[in-house]
C-alpha positions as CSV (number, residue, x, y, z in Angstrom):
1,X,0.0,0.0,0.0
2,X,2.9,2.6,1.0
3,X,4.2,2.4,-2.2
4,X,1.3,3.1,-4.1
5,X,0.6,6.0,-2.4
6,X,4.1,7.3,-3.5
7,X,2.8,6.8,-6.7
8,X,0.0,9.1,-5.9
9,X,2.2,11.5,-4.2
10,X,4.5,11.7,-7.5
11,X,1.6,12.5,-9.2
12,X,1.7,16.1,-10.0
13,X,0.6,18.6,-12.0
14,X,4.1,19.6,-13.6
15,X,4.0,22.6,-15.8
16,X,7.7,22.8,-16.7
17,X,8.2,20.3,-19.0
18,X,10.7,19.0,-22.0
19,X,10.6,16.7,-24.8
20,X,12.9,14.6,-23.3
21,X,11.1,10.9,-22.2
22,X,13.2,8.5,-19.9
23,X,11.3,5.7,-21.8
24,X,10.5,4.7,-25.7
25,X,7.7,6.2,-27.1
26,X,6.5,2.5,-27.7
27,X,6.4,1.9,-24.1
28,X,4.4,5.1,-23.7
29,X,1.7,3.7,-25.7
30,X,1.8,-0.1,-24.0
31,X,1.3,2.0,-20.8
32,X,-1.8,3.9,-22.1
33,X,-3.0,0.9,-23.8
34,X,-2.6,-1.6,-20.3
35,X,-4.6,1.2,-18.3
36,X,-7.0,2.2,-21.0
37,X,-7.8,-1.7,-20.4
38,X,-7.0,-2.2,-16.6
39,X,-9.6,0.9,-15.2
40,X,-12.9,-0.1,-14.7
41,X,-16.5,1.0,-15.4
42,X,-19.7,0.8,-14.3
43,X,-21.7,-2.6,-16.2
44,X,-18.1,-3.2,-17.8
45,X,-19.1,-0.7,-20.5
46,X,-16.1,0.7,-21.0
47,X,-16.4,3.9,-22.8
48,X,-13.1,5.0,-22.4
49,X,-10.9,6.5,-24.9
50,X,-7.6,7.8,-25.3
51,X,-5.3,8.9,-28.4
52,X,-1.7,9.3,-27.7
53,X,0.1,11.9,-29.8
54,X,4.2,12.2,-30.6
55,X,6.2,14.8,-32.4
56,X,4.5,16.6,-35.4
57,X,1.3,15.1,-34.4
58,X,1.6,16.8,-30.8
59,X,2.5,19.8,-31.8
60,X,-0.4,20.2,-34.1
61,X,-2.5,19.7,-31.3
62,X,-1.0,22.6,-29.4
63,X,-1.2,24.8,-32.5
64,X,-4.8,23.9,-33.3
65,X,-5.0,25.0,-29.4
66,X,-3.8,28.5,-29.8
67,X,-5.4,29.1,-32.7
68,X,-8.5,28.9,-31.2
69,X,-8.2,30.5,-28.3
70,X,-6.4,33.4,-30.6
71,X,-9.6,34.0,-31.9
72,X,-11.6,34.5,-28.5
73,X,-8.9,36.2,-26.9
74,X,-9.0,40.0,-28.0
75,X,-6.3,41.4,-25.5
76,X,-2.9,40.9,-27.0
77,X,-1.2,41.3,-23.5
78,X,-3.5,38.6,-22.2
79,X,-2.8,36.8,-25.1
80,X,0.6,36.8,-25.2
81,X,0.8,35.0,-21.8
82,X,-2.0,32.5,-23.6
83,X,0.5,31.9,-25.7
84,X,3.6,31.2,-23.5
85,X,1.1,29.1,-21.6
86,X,0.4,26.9,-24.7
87,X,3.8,26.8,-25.7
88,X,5.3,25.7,-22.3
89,X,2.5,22.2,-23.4
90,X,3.8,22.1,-26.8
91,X,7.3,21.8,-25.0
92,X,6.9,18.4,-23.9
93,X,7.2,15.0,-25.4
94,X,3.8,14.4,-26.2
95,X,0.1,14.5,-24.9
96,X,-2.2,12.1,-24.5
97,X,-6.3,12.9,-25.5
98,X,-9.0,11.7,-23.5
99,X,-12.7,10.9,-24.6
100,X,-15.6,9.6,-24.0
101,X,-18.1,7.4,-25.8
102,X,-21.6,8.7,-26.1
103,X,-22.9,5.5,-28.0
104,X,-22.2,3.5,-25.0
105,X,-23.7,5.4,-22.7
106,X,-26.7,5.7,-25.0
107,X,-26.6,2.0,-25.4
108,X,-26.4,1.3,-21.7
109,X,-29.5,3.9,-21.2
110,X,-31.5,2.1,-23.7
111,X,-31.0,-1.9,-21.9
112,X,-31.5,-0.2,-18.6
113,X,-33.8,2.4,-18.4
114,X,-34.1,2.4,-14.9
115,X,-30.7,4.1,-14.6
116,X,-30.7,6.3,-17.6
117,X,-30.1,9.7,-16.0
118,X,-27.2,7.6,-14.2
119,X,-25.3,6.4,-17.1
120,X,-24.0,9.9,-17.7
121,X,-22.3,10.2,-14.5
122,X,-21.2,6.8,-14.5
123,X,-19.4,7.8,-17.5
124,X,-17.4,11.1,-16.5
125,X,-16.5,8.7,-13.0
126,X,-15.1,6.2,-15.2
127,X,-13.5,9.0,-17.7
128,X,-12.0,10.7,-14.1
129,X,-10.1,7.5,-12.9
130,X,-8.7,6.8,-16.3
131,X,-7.0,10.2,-16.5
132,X,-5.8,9.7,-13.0
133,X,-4.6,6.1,-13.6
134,X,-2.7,7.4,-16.7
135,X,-1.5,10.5,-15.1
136,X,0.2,8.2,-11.9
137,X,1.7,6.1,-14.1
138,X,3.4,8.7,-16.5
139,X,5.1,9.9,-13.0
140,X,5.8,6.2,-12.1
141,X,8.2,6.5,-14.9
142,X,9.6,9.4,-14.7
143,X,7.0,11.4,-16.9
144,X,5.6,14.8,-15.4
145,X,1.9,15.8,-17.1
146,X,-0.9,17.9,-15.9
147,X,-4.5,17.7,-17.3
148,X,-6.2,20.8,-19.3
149,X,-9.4,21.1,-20.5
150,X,-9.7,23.3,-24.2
151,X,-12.5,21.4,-24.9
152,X,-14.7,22.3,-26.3
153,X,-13.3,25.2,-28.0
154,X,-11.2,22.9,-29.9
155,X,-13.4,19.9,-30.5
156,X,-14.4,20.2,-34.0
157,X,-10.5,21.0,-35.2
158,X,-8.9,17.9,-33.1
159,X,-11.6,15.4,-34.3
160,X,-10.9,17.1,-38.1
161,X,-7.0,16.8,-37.6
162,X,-7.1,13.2,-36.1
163,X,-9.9,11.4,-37.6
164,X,-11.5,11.2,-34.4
165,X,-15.0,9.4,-34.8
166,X,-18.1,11.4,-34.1
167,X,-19.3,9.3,-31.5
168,X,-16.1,10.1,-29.4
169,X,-16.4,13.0,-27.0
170,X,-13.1,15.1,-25.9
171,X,-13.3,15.2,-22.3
172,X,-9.2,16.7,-21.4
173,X,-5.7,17.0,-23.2
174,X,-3.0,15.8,-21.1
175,X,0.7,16.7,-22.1
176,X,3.2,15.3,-20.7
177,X,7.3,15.5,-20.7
178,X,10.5,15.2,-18.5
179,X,9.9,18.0,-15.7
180,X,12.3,20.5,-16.0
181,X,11.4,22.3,-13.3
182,X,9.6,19.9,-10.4
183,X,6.4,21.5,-9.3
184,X,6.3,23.5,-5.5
185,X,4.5,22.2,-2.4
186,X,0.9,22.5,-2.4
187,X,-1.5,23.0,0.8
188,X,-3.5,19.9,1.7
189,X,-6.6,20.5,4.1
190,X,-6.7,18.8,7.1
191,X,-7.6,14.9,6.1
192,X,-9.7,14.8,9.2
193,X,-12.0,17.5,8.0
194,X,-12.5,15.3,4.9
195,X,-12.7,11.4,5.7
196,X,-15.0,10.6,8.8
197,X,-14.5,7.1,10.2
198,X,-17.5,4.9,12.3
199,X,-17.6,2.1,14.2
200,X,-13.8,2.3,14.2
């Protein structure tokens, strides 16, 4: 147990990155791949996705990014520290995409009807441990990340760019590299204010 929760406590959100990786990029995909398959789901449904992106591929991602926000960002001091912002992502080895499935949510709310308004939540729970299962795993290997959230300014442009099916949902961008920088203590709240224990 100890040492999974050093694996939780390496996981940061690491802002100074390169696009130096202490592994292969092959391996960086087997990883993805083994937790895209290992988290769970509620009825097994697994609507899950992830696309991982290298080199060109990455940083047309970060460049469909600023382009968007270029056009709903008017100030050009403001945007300039957009941009610096974007380009500190771009910096990093690569990024991995997370989405969800709509047609197996829909599917699941047509076979049980009973828990339609469920399935939904059920979904962004399942979508919320796969990012964090990906994210302590990167840092498991040396690989600092945080997650961001573009969508869904950018939505229509990434699923254009990558051949992303329609069906497929972008739910967070995650880019990850070797931290160049390691991210500062943070403040934790008391865990006694949060976690109440009975019959102990």
């Amino acid at each position: 147990m100890t040492q999974f929760i050093d694996q939780l406590k390496a996981r940061r959100s690491q802002y100074a990155l390169t696009a130096d990786s202490p592994i292969a990029d092959e391996a960086i995909v087997t990883l993805v791949q083994d937790v895209v398959r290992e988290v769970p789901s509620a009825f097994n449904s697994q609507p899950q996705r992830a696309v991982v992106l290298f080199g060109d591929e990455n940083q047309k991602l970060w460049g469909i990014v600023k382009d968007a926000l270029r056009k709903v960002v008017a100030d050009e001091e403001a945007f300039k520290a957009t941009s610096a912002k974007i380009d500190s992502f771009a910096a990093g080895h690569g990024t991995v995409l997370f989405f969800d499935d709509v047609d197996v949510t829909a599917q699941l709310q047509a076979d049980y009807p009973t828990y339609a308004a469920a399935f939904p939540r059920f979904a962004s729970e399942a979508a919320g441990m796969l990012q964090l299962a990906v994210w302590t795993a990167l840092a498991e290997q040396g690989l600092g990340a945080t997650i961001q959230h573009y969508n869904p300014l950018i939505d229509e442009a990434v699923a254009t760019a990558f051949g992303i099916p329609s069906n497929w949902t972008l739910l967070a961008q995650m880019p990850f590299g070797t931290v160049a920088q390691p991210a500062g203590p943070v403040d934790k709240q008391p865990v006694e204010d949060r976690v109440k224990v009975f019959g102990l």
